[in-house]
N, C-alpha and C positions, 0 to 999 in steps of 0.2 A: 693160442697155437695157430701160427701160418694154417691154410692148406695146404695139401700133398702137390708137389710141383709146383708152387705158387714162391714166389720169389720178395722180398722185403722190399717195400714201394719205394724207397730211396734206391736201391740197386734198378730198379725199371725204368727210372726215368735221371736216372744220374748221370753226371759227365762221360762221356767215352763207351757210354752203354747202347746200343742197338737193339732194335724190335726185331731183328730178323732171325727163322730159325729158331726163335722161340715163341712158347705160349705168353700171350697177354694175361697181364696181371689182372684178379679179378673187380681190384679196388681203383683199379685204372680209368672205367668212363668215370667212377664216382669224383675223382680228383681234378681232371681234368677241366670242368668251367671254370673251379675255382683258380687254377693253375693261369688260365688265360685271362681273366682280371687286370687290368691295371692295379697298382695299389692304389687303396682306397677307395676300390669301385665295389658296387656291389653290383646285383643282376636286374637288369632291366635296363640299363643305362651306364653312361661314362662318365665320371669325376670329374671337372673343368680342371687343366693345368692350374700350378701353386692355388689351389682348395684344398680343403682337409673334409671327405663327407665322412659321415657316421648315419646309418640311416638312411631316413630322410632328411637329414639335417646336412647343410653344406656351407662349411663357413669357410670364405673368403678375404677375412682380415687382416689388414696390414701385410696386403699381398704386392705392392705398390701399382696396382691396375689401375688403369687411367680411362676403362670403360668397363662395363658387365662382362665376363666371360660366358665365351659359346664353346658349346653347345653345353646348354641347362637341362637337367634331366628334368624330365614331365612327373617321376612323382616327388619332387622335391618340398618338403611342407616348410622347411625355415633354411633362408635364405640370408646369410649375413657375410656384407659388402664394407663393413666399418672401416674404419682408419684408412681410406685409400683416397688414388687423386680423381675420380669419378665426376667431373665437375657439369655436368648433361646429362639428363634422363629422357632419351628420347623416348616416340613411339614405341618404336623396334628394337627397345634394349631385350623383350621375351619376343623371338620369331614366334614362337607356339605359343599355345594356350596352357598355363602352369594353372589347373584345377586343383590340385591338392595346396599351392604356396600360401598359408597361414600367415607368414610373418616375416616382411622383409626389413633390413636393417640398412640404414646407410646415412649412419651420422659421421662425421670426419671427413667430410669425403672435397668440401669446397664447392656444394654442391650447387649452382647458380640458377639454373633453368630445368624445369621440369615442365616436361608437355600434358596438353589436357587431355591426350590420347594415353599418356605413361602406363596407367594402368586399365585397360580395357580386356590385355590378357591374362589378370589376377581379380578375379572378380570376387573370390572370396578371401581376399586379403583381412583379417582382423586386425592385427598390429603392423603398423608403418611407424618407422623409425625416421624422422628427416631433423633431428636437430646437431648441432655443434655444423653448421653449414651456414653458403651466404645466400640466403633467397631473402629477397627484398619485396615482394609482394605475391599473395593470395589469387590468383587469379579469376576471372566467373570460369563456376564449375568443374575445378579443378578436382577434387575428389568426388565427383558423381557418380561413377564408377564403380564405388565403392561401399555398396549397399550395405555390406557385412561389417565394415569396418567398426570396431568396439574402441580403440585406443592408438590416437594420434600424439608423436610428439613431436612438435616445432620448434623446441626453447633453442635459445642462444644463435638464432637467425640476425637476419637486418631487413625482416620485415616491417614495413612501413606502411604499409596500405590491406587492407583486407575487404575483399569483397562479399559482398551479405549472403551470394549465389554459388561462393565457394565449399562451404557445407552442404550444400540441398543434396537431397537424397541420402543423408548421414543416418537415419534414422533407430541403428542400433549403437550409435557412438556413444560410450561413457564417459571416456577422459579424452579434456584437449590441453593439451602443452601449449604454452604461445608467451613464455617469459624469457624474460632477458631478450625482448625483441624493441624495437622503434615504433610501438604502435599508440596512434597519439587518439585515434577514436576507434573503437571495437563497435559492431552493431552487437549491441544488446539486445532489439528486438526482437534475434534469434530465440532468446530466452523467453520472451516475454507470455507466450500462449501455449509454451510447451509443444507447438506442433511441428516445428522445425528440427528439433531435436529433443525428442521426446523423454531418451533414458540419460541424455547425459548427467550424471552426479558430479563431476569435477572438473573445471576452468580456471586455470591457471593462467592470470594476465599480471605477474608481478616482475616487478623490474621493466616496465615499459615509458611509455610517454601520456601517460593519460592524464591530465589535468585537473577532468571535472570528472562525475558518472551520474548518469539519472538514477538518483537515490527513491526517488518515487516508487520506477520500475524493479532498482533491486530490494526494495522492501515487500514488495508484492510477490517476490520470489519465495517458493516454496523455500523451509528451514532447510532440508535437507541438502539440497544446492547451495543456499547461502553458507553451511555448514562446508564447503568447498570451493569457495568462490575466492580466489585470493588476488589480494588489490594491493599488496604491501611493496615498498619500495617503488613508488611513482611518486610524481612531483604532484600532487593532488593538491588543489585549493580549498584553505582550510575553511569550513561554513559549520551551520549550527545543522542542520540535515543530515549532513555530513558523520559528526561526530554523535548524533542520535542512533545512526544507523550500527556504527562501529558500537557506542555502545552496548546496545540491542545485542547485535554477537556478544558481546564481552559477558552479558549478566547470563546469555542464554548458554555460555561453555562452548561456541564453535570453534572449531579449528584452526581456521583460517583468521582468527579475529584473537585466539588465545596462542598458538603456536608462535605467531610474527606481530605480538603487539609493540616488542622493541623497533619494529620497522614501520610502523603503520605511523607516519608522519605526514604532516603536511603543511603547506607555506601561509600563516597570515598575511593578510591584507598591508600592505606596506615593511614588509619583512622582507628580510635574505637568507634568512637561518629555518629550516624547517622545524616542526615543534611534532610532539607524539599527539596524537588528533586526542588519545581516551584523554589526555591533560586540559583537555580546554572547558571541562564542566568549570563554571566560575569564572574564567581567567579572561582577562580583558585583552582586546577589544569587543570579542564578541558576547562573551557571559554567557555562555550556553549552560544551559538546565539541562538536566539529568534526566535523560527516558522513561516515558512510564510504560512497561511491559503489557502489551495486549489491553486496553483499554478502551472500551467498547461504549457510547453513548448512545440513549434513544430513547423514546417518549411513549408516556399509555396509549397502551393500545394497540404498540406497533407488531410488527412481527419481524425477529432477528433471529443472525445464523452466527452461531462461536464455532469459529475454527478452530482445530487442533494441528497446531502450525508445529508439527513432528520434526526433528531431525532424523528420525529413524525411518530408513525404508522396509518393507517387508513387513508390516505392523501383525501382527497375529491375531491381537486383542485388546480394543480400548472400551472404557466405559468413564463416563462423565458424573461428578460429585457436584450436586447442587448447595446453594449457600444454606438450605435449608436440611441435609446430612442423606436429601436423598440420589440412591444412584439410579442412572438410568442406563439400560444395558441393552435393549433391543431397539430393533429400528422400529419407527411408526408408531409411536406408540399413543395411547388416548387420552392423557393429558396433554396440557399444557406447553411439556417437556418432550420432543421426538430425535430421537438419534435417527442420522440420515445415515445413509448409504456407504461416503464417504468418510464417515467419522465425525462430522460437525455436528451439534447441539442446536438442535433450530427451536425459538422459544415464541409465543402465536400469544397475542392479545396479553400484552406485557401489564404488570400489577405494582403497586408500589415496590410490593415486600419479595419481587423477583429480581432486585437491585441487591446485587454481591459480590464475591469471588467465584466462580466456578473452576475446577480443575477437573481438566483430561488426563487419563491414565493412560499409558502407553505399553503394551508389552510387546517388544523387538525380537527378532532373534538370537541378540548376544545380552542386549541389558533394555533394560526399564525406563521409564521418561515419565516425567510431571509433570504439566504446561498449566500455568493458572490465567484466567482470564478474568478480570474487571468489568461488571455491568455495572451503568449507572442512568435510571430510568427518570428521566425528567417527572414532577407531577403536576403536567399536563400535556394536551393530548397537540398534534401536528398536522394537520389533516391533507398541507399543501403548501407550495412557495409561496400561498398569497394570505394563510392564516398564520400572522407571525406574531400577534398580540400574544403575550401572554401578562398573569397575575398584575404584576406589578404594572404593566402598560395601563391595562384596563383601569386600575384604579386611579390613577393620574389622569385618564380624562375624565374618569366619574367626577373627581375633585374640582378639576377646570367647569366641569359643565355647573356642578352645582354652586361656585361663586358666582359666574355670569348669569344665573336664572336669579341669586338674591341681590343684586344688583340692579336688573331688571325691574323686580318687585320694586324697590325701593327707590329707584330713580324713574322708571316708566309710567308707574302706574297713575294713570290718569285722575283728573278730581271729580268728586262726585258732583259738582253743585255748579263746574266752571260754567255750565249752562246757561245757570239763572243767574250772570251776576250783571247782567245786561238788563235783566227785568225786574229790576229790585224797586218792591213797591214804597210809597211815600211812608212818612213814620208816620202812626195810630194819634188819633184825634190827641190835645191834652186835657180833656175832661176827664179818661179811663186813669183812677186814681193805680195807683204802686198797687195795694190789697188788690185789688182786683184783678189788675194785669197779671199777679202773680199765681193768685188763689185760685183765682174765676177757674172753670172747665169747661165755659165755652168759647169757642175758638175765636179769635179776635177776625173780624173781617178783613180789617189791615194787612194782617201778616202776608196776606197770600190768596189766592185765587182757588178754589176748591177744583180738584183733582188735577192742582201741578206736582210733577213728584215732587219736590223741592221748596221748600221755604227758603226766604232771605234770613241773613244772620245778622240782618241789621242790630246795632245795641239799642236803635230807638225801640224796640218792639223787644215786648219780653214776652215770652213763650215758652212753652216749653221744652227743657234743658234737650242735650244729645242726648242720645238712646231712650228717648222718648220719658227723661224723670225731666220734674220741675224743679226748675231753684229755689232752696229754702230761702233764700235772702235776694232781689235783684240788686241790680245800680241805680238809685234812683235817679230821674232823668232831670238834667236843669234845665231851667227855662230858655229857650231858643236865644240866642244874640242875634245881632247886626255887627256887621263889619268884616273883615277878613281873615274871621277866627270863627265867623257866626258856621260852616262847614265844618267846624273838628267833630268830633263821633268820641263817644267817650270809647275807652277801651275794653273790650269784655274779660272779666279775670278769668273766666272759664275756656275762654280759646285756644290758651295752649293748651290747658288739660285735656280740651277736644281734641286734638291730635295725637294722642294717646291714649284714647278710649277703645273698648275693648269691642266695638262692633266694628266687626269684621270690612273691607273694602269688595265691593262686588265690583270686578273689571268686567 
């Protein structure tokens, strides 16, 4: 029910209708800001011409503007410029400071040059749209600005050049776009210590120019990134690292290695035709072997750390299965076996029998993970670069050493007697009959001079045998000649046996 004297708010303010002489309607102030509006404004601010705002939202699109429109209202939180002819991003395209602007959009636009000043008055920008445009290079410190920034997209530019100091101060950026660009070397190193951009999860560099990538670098990358890290459709040179690496993804389920295996190609060595990199286990020219998953070497004694190289971020709760069925679930712990901090397995004065499979358990916030790792503990020990002998070494010189020491004996070893053969006395009178020389037990004076160590061996003198026995039988000796045979020496048949007797040679 109207009020008494109050009049239907279309009759108040209708065509041909006049305030005067009469009472103001009582629903009149309430109408009236909204009445004075532009369309599509709301309160606090004005709409840019051909915009459409809702909100704080102001979209702009396929308006055919060929600069930012003014005047922008200060609480506007998304910002969308798409499909126009926008081809410059100066300074000055925000006069003010847009504190609320979360997200600006301006892909389609031809967009060529963007200043390093662009955005100093959105400093909490999270999402920046700059793809389906022509910029051709990355500038130093072109999004610095941009402390807050979580989600960059670049694709489908003609960037060619990137510089390393174009990201610095990215520090909360998750995803970067940068495919279907010209870019024939990316700084990796970005990635390499996590401290440059520490949260980003996804890199997108596919459909570019890159040739080669330090497979080194991106194997040392956390799973979780490499589970995002997409390389596919570049003219990549085909190597055995190479296809190690892509493996690796392949066995472990990443994304970026299972999603785009059809495109992950790359050119052999004297080729025109590119080939699928997972095809080259076996295939010639190169014969690449097949990856072994986390495989870990090291020697008694040592002390190693198993990573649990997760693709899952946000882990809740892991615990480590030794080869032996036990788990280890707290950190620090008093054996052998210590869960660290991080979730690694650190293992301290390693044993034959801690040579295994180990598996990390994973539990995520949406699913589960299994990671197995491979120990294989040498048996023996390493102590430094310059103890490199090991088993087998050693005994190959043992064997060297102990030919050349019987060698020695046998060819070096001096003679006992070469002493005396300079003082070799004359043969024993011929009165001392054969019986006697043989029988007797007293020492013939001939033989020898008392206390030389050494007797002659002469065969004119018969004495007693080696090792101090007598000969049951001697040679009986013939009567002396004349002539130039009267010097022959009969031959002792015991002389060679003497070379073979069993008393020992004292050197």
């Amino acid at each position: 029910m109207p009020l008494p004297g109050a009049q239907h708010p279309a009759e108040a303010v209708g065509p041909g209708t006049a305030m005067g002489g009469r009472r103001v309607p009582l629903l009149l102030p309430l109408l009236l800001p909204l009445l004075l509006l532009p369309p599509g404004g709301s309160a606090g601010g004005s709409c840019p011409p051909r915009c459409v705002c809702a909100s704080n939202i102001l979209s702009c699109s396929q308006a055919a503007l060929s600069a930012v429109p003014t005047p922008l209202p200060r609480f506007a939180a998304v910002l969308d410029l798409s499909h126009n002819n926008v081809s410059r991003l100066r300074a000055d395209w925000a006069p003010g400071r847009l504190a609320h602007l979360h997200a600006l959009l301006l892909s389609h636009n031809g967009l060529s040059f963007v200043s390093t000043e662009a955005f100093t008055h959105v400093p909490h920008l999270r999402h920046l749209d700059l793809s389906s445009n022509r910029l051709r290079a990355l500038e130093e410190n072109l999004f610095s600005d941009l402390a807050e920034l979580e989600v960059l997209l670049l694709y489908n530019n003609e960037i060619a050049s990137v510089d390393r100091t174009a990201f610095e101060n990215l520090g909360r950026l998750r995803k970067l776009y940068l495919g279907q660009n010209r870019i024939a070397r990316f700084p990796l190193e970005l990635l390499r210590d996590g401290s440059r951009l520490p949260q980003l999860a996804l890199l997108d560099l596919s459909a570019n120019r890159l040739h080669s990538v330090p497979v080194g670098e991106l194997q040392a990358l956390p799973a979780w990134l490499r589970d995002r890290l997409y390389l596919h459709a570049n003219p990549l040179a085909c190597s055995c690292p190479l296809f190690q690496l892509v493996d690796r993804g392949h066995r472990r389920r990443l994304s970026a290695v299972v999603d785009f295996q059809e495109e992950l190609r790359c050119l052999p060595p004297a080729a025109t035709v590119p080939v699928g990199i997972l095809s080259l286990a076996g295939q010639q020219p190169l014969n690449c072997s097949e990856a072994r998953e986390a495989v870990l070497e090291a020697h008694l004694g040592d002390t190693v750390t198993l990573g649990c190289d997760t693709r899952l971020r946000g882990v809740r709760q892991r615990h480590w299965l030794t080869p032996g069925g036990e788990r280890v679930l707290e950190e620090g712990g008093n054996g052998s076996a210590a869960l660290l901090a991080n979730g690694s397995l650190q293992l301290r004065a390693l044993r034959p029998e801690d040579a295994g499979t180990y598996a990390c358990w994973v539990a995520g916030p949406l699913l589960n993970e299994t990671l197995y790792v491979e120990l294989l503990v040498h048996n023996f020990t390493l102590h430094g670069p310059h103890d490199t002998l090991n088993t087998a070494y050693t005994t190959l010189v043992g064997c060297i050493l102990s030919v050349v020491l019987v060698l020695i004996y046998l060819y070096l070893t001096p003679c006992r007697c070469c002493c005396c053969r300079g003082a070799e006395k004359p043969p024993a009178p011929r009165d001392d009959s054969i019986n006697s020389s043989v029988l007797s037990t007293t020492p013939n004076h001939a033989a020898g001079v008392p206390g030389e160590p050494c007797r002659s061996h002469s065969a004119s003198a018969a004495g007693p045998g080696q090792n101090g026995r007598f000969k049951a039988g001697g040679t009986p000796q013939p009567p002396p000649r004349h002539g130039p045979k009267a010097q022959r020496k009969v031959s002792d048949p015991d002389s060679v046996s003497s070379v073979f007797s069993d008393t020992p040679i004292v050197v």
